[in-house]
N, C-alpha and C positions, 0 to 999 in steps of 0.2 A: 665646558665648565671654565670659570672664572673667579677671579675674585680682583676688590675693588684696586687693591695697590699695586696692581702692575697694570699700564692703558695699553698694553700688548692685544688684549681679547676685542680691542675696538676693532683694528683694523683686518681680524680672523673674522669678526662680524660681519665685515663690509664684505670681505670675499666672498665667505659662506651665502652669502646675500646673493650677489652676483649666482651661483652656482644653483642656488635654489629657484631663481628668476628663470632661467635655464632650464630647469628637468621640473617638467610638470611634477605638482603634488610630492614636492619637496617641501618639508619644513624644518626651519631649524628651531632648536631651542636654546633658550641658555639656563643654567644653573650658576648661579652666585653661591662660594662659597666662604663663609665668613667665618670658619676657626678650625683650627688644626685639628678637630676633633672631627668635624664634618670633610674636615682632607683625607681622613684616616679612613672614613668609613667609604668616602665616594673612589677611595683610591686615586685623589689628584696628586697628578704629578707635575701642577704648574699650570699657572697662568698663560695661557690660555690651554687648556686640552682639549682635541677634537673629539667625538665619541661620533660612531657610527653605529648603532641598534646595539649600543651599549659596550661597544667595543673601542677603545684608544688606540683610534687608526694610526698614529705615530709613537705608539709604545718603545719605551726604552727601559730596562728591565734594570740600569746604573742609576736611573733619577730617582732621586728621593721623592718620598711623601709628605706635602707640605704647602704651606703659603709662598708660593717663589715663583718669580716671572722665571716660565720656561723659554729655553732657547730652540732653535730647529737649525739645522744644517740644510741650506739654501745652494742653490747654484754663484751667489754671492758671495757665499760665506755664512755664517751665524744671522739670526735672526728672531724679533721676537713672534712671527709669525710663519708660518710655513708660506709658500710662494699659492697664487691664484693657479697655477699647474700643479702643483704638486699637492694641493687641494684635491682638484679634480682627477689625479692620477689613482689620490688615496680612495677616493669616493668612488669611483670610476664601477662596482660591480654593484652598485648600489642605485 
């Protein structure tokens, strides 16, 4: 899930891409989410969020509900995307 004002979701795109390219009969989707009303109900916790068969494989139970580029804890440091491993580490039983 996404939404327009944070370009964080481009490059969880590009991953997710890569990782579905990888495991047969992977598909990803995306959901745009365009008002706080629709954050509320899809339970976004941020631009960009991963969902796995409907599950926020990087769930933080501190982050608000809302229109806000999420951050992730990276081997880097803070990021607005989670890392191409830790992707597929979250995905990994999937």
């Amino acid at each position: 899930m996404y939404f327009n004002g944070c370009p964080n979701w481009k490059v969880a795109a590009e991953r997710l891409a890569v990782i579905a390219a990888e495991r047969e009969g992977t598909t990803v989707t995306r959901k745009l989410i365009t008002t706080v009303e629709e954050a509320e109900q899809a339970d976004f916790h941020g631009s960009p969020s991963i969902l796995a068969d409907g599950v926020d494989v990087f769930a933080d139970a501190a982050s608000s509900v809302g229109l806000a580029c999420r951050r992730y804890a990276t081997p880097d440091g803070l990021a607005g995307s989670p890392t191409l491993d830790q992707l597929r580490a979250a995905l990994s039983p999937i």
